[in-house]
C-alpha positions, 0 to 999 in steps of 0.5 A: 688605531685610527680610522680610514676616514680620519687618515684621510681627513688629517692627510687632506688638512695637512696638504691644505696647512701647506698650500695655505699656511695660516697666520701666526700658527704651524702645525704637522702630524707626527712622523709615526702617528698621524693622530697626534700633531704638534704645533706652535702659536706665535704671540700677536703684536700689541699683546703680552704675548708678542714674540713668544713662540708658544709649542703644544700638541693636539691629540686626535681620537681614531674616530675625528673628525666625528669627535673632538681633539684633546689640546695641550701646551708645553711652552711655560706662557703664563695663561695655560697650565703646561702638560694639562688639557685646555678647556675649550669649545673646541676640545674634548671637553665639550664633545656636545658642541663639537662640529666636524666641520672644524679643521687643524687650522680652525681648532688652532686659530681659535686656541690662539684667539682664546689665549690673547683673552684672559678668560677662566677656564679649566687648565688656565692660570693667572699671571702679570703682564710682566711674567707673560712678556718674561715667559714670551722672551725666553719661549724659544730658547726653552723649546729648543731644549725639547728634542721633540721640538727639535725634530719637529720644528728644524727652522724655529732652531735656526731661527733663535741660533740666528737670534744668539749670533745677532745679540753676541754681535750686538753686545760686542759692538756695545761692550767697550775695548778696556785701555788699562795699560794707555791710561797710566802713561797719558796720566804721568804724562799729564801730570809732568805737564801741569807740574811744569806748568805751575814751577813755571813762574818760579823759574822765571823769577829765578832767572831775572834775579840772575839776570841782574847786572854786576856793573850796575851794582858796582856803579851804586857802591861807588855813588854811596861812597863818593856821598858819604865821603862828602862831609869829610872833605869840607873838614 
């Protein structure tokens, strides 16, 4: 159970979270326990881990802020192992260079400075620049999943149900409306047209074979007759 004095303290650093929220970090105290906090890291700019929206705990002892937190994260990230304490000045795993002057915000600020390295330390992994970045896209929609965090963090859900609205929207713009049933008719059309185009000549030559007069070639018989009757009538 914890003390007077943590209660105390961990209710004024909330008041002070609210008031003065601090950049790239969220945090409150559970509804039922005020010595376990949840919290959320959002990536900063020009890193891997640019929007991604990292969830974890804090965990108080009863006798903070006289002894350091226990810190984990649940969100897959790439550079901390997920359900396992993360090692750090800060933590319960150096309790000798713990100060009491450090608050919420400074133990998360300092957690959000650590992650953007790429330090060893207990509870960290190894990863590609292209697996954070992959893990930081799907961070959101892998938090939602968590009840936890749907009690918790009620904006971060509407926030990435805006996110699904805007990219249904944008790839129904994008997507093309299929015309299967326009196509043929325009391509019979079209065929109709060139075949007419190409019988034409044929039809023209027809026509002026035709269009040959019946008198002229009357007028030729009658000539070539007249010339080859000639011979006979000087006999």
């Amino acid at each position: 159970m914890a003390e007077k004095a943590c209660v105390k303290r961990l209710q004024k650093e909330y008041r002070s979270l609210c008031k003065e929220p601090v950049s790239h970090v969220t945090a409150r105290p559970s509804p039922n326990d005020i010595l376990e906090w949840h919290y959320i890291l959002e990536g900063s700019e020009g890193t891997p881990f640019a929007g991604g929206y990292y969830y974890g705990k804090i965990k108080f002892p009863p006798e903070y802020p006289f002894k350091p937190p226990g810190i984990s994260m649940t969100t897959p990230n790439g550079r901390f192992m997920t359900q396992k304490k993360i090692c750090l000045s800060m933590s319960d795993f150096h309790p000798e260079s713990w100060n009491p002057m450090w608050s919420v915000s400074s133990i998360l600020t300092g957690l959000l400075s650590f992650m953007m390295d790429s330090s060893p330390t207990t509870g960290s992994v190894t990863t590609t620049v292209a697996e954070k970045q992959r893990l930081a896209k799907s961070s959101l929609a892998f938090n939602c999943k968590n009840s936890t965090f749907r009690k918790m963090f009620p904006e971060y859900v509407e926030k990435y149900e805006q996110q699904q609205l805007a990219d249904q929207a944008v790839a129904e713009q994008v997507s093309p409306v299929p015309q299967k049933e326009n196509s043929r008719p325009l391509l019979e059309k079209t065929g109709k047209e060139n075949l007419n185009k190409v019988e034409a000549p044929k039809d023209l030559k027809n026509r002026r074979r035709q269009s040959f007069p019946t008198w002229m070639l009357l007028l030729l018989v009658s000539v070539f007759g007249i010339v080859m009757a000639l011979p006979l009538l000087q006999l």
